[in-house]
N, C-alpha and C positions, 0 to 999 in steps of 0.2 A: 504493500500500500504506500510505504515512503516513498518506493522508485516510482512507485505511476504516479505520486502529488509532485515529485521533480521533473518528471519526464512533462506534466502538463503545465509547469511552470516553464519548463523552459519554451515549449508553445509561443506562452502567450509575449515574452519576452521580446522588444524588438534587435535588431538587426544592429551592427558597430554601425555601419553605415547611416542607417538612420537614427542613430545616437546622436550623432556628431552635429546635424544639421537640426537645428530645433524646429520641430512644427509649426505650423500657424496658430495651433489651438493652445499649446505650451507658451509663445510670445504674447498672444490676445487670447486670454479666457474666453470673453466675452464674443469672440468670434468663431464661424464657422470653421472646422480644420480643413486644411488644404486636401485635395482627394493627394493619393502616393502616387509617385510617378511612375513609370515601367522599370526600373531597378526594383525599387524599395516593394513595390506588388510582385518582383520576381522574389525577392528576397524574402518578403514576409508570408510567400505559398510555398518555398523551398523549407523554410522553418518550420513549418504549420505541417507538412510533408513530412519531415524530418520528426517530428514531434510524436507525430499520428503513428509512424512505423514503428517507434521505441515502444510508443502506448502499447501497441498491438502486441509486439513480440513480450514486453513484460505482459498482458495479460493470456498470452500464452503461457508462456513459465507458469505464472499461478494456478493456470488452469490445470499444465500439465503435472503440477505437484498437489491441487487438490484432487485428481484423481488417483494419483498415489496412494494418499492418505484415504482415503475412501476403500482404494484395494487392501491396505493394510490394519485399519481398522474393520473390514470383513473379514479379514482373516483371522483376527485377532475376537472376534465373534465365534467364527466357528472353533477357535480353540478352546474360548469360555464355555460353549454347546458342551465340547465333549470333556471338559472338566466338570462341569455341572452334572454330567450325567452318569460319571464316574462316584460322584460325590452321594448322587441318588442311590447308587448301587451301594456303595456303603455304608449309609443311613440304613440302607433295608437287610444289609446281614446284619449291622449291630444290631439293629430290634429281632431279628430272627435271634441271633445270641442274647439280648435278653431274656427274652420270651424264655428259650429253653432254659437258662438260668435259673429263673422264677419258676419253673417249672421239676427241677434238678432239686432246687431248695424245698420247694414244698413235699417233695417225696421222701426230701433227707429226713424233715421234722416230722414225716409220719411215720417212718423209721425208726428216727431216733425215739421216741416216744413210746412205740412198739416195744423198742429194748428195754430201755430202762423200765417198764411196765411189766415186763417179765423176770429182769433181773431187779427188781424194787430196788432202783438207783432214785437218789431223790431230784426233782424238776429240776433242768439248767444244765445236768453234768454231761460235761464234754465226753464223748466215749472215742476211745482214742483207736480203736475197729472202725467204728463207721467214718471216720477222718479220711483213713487210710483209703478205704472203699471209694470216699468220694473223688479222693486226687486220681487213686487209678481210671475211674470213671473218666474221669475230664481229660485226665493222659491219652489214653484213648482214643474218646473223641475227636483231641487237637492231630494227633496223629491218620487221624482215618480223614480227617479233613484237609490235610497238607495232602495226602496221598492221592485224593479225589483233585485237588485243585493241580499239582505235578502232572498226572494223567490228563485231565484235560487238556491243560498246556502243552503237553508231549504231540494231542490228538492235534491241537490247531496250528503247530507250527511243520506238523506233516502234510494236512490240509494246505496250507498256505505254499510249503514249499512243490506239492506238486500244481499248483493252480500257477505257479512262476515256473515252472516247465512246459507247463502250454500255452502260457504267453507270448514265450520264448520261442518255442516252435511257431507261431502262430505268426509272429515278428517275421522271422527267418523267410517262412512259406511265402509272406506278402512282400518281401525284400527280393525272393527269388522271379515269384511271379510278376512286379512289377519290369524288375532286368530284363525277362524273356516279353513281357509286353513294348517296351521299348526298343529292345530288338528288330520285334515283327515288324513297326511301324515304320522301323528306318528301311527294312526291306520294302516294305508297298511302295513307300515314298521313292527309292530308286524306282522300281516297279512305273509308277506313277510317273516320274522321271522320263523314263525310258520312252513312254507312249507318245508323251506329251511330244520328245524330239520328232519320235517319229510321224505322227501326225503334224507338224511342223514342215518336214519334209517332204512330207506327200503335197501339203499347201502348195509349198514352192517350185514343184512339178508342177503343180496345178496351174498355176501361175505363168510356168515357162512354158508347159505347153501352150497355152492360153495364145502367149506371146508369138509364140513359133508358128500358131494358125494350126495346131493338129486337125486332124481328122474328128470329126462331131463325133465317131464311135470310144476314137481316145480319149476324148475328155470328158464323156459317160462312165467310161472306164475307169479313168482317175478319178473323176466324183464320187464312184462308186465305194473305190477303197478307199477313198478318205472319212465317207462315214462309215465305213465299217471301222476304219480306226477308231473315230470319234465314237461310237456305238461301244467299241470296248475297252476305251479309255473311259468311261461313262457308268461303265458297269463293274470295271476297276474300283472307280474313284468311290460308289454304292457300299460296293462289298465292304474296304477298306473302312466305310466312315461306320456300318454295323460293326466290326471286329472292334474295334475304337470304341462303341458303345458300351456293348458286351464287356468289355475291357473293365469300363468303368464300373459300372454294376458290380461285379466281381470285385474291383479293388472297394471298392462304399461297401459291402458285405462283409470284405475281412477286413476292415478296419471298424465296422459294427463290431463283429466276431472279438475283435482286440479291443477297445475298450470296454464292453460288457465283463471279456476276463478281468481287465484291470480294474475295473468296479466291485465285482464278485472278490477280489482278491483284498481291494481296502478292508468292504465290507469284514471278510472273516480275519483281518489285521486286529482292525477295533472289537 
């Protein structure tokens, strides 16, 4: 904003030129000013010019760095998405872990109460059996839940790594078959090439018999082969623009085919 208020400063600013030479309206206030002469109207649409361009290119610059900032704060959105959702996911095991917690404790105390009811131990005492019972319980537990969460992780980066082997191939196959499409093309185009001289040729027969006064039957005969050149230059040039089609289809297909993997592969990342 500083450089576009100087850039329009300097705008409005006149010319050394017409610094020097005082106006009429700066000598007599009170009078009309003088119209600028043809320098000073060159000079003050050269500045005015000059001014306009700067304006412009700074309000490119800002444009081009508020779009920046708009791509980087999107991005910066979808990293908050998927910490937030991360975050959701953790919320929801610690209350699963509560829950079984408060569920863990109230079986203890029906337990514990059980025992000492039998062994007439008096209310409150710690029995140092069902302690023991409880930690291996929880030991357990922590352990059958690291082992389920290792296995599943084992499961999605097998996942993961064969879904970037046919990426990979998928990559390759459309790198290979784009080569061999580019290939073909350069052939028709000689192909293409080729007719075009010749039908060129035939013209200039055409022409010179034309010149030479042939025979009516000769230059039936040379018309004749010239569209049949032109007839398969024609039908050349048909085919050629189908294979071309066809081409593309097939490449928009596996570059479908390739990003849907690369989608599927984010997906089972996150």
């Amino acid at each position: 904003a500083a450089a576009a208020a100087a850039v329009a400063a300097a705008a409005v600013q006149p010319s050394e030129h017409a610094a020097i030479a005082p106006t009429t309206a700066a000598a007599f206030p009170h009078h009309i000013a003088a119209p600028l002469n043809p320098l000073q109207q060159q000079q003050q649409a050269m500045l005015t010019r000059r001014a306009k361009d700067r304006y412009e290119e700074e309000l490119g610059r800002q444009s081009g760095e508020r779009k920046q900032q708009v791509a980087e704060l999107q991005h910066l959105k979808e990293q908050q998405g998927l910490s937030e959702q991360m975050q959701q996911r953790q919320q929801n095991l610690l209350a699963d872990m509560q829950q079984e917690h408060a569920r863990t404790t109230a079986e203890l105390q029906v337990l514990r109460r059980a025992v000492q009811v039998c062994i007439g131990a008096p209310g409150g005492t710690e029995l140092v059996a069902v302690d023991r019972s409880r930690e291996k319980e929880r030991a357990q537990r922590q352990r059958a839940a690291a082992t389920d969460a290792h296995r599943q992780q084992k499961a999605a980066e097998q996942r993961l790594g064969a879904l970037q082997k046919t990426t990979d191939k998928l990559s390759a196959s459309l790198t290979s078959k784009a080569a061999a499409a580019n290939e073909a093309l350069k052939v028709k185009a000689a192909e293409l090439e080729q007719e075009q001289e010749r039908a060129r040729e035939l013209e200039e027969q055409l022409e010179a018999a034309a010149t030479q006064h042939l025979s009516l039957k000769q230059q039936q005969e040379q018309q004749q082969k010239l569209k049949e050149r032109y007839r398969v230059l024609n039908k050349a040039h048909k085919a050629v623009q189908q294979q071309v089609k066809e081409l593309q289809q097939d490449l928009a297909e596996m570059h479908l085919e390739l990003d849907f993997g690369r989608q599927g592969g984010n997906e089972e990342g996150l």
